[in-house]
Each structure stands twice: as C-alpha cells, then as structure tokens.
C-alpha positions in Angstrom: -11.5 -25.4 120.0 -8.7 -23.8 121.9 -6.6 -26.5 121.7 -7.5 -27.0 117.7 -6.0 -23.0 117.4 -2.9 -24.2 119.5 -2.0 -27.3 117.9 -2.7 -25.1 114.3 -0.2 -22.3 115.8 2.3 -25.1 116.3 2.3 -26.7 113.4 3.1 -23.0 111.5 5.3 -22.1 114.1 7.6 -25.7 113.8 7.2 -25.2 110.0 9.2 -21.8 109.7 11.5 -23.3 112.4 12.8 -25.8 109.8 12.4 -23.3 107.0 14.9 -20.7 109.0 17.3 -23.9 110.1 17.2 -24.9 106.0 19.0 -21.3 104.8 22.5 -22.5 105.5 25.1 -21.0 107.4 23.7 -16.9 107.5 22.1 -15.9 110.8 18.8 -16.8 111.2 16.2 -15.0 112.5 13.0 -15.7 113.7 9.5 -14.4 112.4 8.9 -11.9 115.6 12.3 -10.7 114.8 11.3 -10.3 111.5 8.6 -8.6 112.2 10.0 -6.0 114.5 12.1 -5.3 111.6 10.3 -4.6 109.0 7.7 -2.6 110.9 9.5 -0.1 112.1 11.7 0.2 108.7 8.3 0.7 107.5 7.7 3.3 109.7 10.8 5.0 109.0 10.1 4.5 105.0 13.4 2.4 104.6 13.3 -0.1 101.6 16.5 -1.6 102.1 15.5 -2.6 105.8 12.3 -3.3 104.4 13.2 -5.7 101.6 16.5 -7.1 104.2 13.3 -7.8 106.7 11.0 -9.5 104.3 13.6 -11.6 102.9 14.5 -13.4 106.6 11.5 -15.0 106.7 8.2 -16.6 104.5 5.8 -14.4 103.0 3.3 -15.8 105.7 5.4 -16.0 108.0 6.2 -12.4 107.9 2.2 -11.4 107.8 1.9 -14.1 111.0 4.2 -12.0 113.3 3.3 -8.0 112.2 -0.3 -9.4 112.8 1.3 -10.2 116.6 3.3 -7.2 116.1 -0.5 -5.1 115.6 -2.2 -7.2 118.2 0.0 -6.9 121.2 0.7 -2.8 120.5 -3.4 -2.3 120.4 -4.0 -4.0 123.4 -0.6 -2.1 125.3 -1.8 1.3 123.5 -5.5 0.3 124.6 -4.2 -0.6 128.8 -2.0 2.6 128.5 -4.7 4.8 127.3 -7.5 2.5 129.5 -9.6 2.5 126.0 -10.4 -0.6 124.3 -8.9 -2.5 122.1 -11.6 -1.5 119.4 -11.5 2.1 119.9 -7.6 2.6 119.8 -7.1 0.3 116.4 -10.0 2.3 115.0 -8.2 5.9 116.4 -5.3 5.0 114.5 -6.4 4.1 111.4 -8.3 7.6 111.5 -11.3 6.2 111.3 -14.5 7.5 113.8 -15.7 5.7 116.9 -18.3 3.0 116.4 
C-alpha cells in the first residue's frame, strides 16, 4: 500500500517537474518553495505575494505543498509543545479538545 502512495507521490511530483521546466526562461520554482511563499504572504495579508506565489506553480500543486507546509508545522508545534498532533491542529483552529 505504501509503495502504491509512493509511486502516486512520484508521478505528481515528476509531473509539476516538467510543468515548472515548460514556463520558459523565468526562474522556476518548486512547489515547497511555492508554498512557503504564499503561506506566509498569507499570514502577512499580502495579495501581491499571494497572487506572485500562486502563479509559480499549479493549482494542485500549490494545495500539495501548504498541505506539507500544515503537516510538518503540526507535528514540529506538536514535538515542541510534547502534545499531539491532534490536539495542536485542533488548538489552532480554535476549536475545543476532543
């Protein structure tokens, strides 16, 4: 099953690879890149950054990488605040313990 998810993950990733290499000569960059981007312009309410960020990548690719972007800061907030992963996500979404 694992190796289904991997070879799935691949795929996706190897697609926006050749997306990114098809824009021409402008910088590429990639969808974690991407991500970083436009999360933390949407942090910092920017729409420039925000539309500058969305247009780097796909649509889906985009969603791929802030879903990353969410996973891997749960599970650091979760190790720094020794909470799980559950109960941190839930905490900042203001919503109360299950």
């Amino acid at each position: 099953m694992l190796g289904r998810v991997r070879k799935s993950c691949a795929r996706f990733l190897n697609a926006v690879r050749a997306d990114i290499s098809d824009r021409g000569d402008k910088r590429t960059h990639n969808l974690f890149e991407a991500a970083a981007a436009y999360v933390s312009a949407c942090a910092e309410d920017d729409q420039d950054r925000i539309e500058e960020a969305a247009g780097w990548v796909s649509p889906e690719a985009l969603s791929f990488g802030v879903n990353e972007l969410a996973c891997r800061a749960v599970i650091a907030l979760a190790r720094e605040r020794d909470e799980s992963p559950g109960t941190v996500a839930r905490a900042l979404l203001g919503l109360p313990a299950a």
